[in-house]
C-alpha positions as CSV (number, residue, x, y, z in Angstrom):
1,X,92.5,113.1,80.2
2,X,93.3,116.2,79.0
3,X,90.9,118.0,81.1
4,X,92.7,116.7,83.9
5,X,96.0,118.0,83.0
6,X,94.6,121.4,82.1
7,X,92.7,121.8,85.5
8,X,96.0,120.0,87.6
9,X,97.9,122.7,85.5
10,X,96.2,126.2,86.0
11,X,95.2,125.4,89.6
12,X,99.1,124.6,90.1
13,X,98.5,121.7,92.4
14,X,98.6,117.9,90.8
15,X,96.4,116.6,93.7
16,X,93.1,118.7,92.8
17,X,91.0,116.2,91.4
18,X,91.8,114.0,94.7
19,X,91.1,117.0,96.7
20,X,87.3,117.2,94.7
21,X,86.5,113.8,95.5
22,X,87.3,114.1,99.2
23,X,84.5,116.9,99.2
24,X,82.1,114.9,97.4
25,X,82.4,111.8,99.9
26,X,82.2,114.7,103.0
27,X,79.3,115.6,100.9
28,X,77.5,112.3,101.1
29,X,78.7,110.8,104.5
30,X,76.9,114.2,105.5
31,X,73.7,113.2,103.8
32,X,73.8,109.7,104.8
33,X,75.0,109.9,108.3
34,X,75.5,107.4,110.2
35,X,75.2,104.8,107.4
36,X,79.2,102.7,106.9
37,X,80.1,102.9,103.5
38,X,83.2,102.5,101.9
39,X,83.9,104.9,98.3
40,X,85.2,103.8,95.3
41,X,87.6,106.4,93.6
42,X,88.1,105.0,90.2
43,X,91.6,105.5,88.3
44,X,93.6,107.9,90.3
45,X,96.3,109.6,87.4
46,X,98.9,110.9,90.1
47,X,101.2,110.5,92.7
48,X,100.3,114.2,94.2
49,X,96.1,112.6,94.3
50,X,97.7,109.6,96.2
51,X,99.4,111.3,99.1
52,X,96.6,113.7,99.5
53,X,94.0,110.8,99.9
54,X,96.4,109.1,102.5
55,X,96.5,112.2,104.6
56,X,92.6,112.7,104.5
57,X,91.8,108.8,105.4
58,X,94.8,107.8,107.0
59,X,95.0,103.9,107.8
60,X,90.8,104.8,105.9
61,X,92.4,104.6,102.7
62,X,93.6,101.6,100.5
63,X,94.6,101.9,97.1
64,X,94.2,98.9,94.7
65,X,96.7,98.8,91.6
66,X,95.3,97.1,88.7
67,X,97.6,95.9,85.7
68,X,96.1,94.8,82.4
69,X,98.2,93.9,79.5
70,X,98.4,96.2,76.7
71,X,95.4,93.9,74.5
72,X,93.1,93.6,77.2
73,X,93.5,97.7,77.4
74,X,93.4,98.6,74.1
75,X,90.2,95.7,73.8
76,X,88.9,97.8,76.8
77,X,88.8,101.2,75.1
78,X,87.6,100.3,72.3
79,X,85.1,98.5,73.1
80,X,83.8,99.7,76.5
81,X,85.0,103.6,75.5
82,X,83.8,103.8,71.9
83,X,88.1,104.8,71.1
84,X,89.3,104.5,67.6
85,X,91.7,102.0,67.8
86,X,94.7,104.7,67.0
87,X,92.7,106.9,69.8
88,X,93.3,104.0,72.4
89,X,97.0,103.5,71.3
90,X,97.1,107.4,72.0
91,X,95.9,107.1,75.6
92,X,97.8,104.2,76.8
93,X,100.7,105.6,75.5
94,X,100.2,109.0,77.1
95,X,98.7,107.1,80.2
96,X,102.6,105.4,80.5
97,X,104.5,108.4,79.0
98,X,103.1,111.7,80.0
99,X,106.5,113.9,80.8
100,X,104.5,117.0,81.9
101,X,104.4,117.4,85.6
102,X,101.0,118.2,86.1
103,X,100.6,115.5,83.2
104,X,99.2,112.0,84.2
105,X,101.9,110.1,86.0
106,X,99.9,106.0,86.0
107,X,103.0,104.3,86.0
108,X,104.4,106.4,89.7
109,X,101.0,106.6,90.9
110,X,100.7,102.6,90.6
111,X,103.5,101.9,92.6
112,X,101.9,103.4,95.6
113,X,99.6,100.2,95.9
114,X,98.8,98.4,99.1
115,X,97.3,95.8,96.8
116,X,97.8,94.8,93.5
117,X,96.2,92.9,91.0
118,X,96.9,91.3,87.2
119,X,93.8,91.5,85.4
120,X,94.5,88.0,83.3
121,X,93.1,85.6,82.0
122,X,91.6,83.9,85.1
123,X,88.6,85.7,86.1
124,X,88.1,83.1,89.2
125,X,91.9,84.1,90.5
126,X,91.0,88.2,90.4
127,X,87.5,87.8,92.1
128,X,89.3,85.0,94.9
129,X,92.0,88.2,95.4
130,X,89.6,90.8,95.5
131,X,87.6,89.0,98.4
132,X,91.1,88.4,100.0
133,X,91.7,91.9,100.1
134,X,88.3,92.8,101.3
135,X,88.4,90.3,103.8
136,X,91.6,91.8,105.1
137,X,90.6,95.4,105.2
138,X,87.4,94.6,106.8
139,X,89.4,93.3,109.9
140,X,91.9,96.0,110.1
141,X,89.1,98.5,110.4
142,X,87.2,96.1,113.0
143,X,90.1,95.3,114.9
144,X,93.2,97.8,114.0
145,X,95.7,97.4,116.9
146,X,95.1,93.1,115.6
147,X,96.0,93.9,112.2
148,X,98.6,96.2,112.1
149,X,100.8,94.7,114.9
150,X,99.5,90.7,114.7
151,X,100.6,88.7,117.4
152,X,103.0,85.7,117.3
């Protein structure tokens, strides 16, 4: 986390870890041209790393928001993560809170969302959304004048 402030911070431009993933997908669409594939850039921290991947993908880009209540994300870092328990209170309350402007921003960042999702209790609910949404994208990119302007 801090890492990512630091870097967001001297390079003076909050959208440089977005920027470094764009290069590593030209890297391997180059490699594996001509195969489809579809990248998954996990946790995106700020608003800045949002607009930049819209302007690279355009209609290419989807960003899912993902809410968890505050047990299922402390359980998460703790158990998944190896946290302290006082280390994952730290994070989530930095990951809601940070006030520094090159400083996470989660909170702004999820309100971007085409999609969103509650990570509950019903796994069976999450998975039926998640092939919704996959369902849907797959469309618009086979037929994008359909989706974007369906008729009546």
């Amino acid at each position: 986390m801090m890492e990512g402030d630091s870097l967001r911070e001297k390079s003076k431009n909050n959208a440089i870890l977005a920027a470094g993933v764009a290069k590593e997908i030209a890297v391997k669409r180059k490699r594996a041209a001509g195969s489809k594939k579809a990248y998954i850039v996990n946790s995106l921290k700020h608003p800045s790393e949002v607009e930049f991947l819209r302007k690279v993908y355009t209609d290419g880009f989807y960003l899912v928001g993902i809410h968890a209540d505050e047990e299922r994300r402390q359980k998460y870092l703790t158990d998944d993560k190896h946290c302290s328990s006082d280390q994952a209170k730290e994070l989530i309350k930095t990951d809601e809170e940070e006030s520094i402007e090159h400083g996470q921003k989660t909170r702004d960042t999820y309100h971007l969302a085409d999609f969103f999702l509650n990570v509950g209790s019903n796994s069976d609910q999450v998975k039926n959304r998640l092939q919704r949404f996959s369902c849907l994208a797959e469309v618009k990119a086979l037929f994008p004048v359909l989706a974007v302007y369906p008729r009546s």
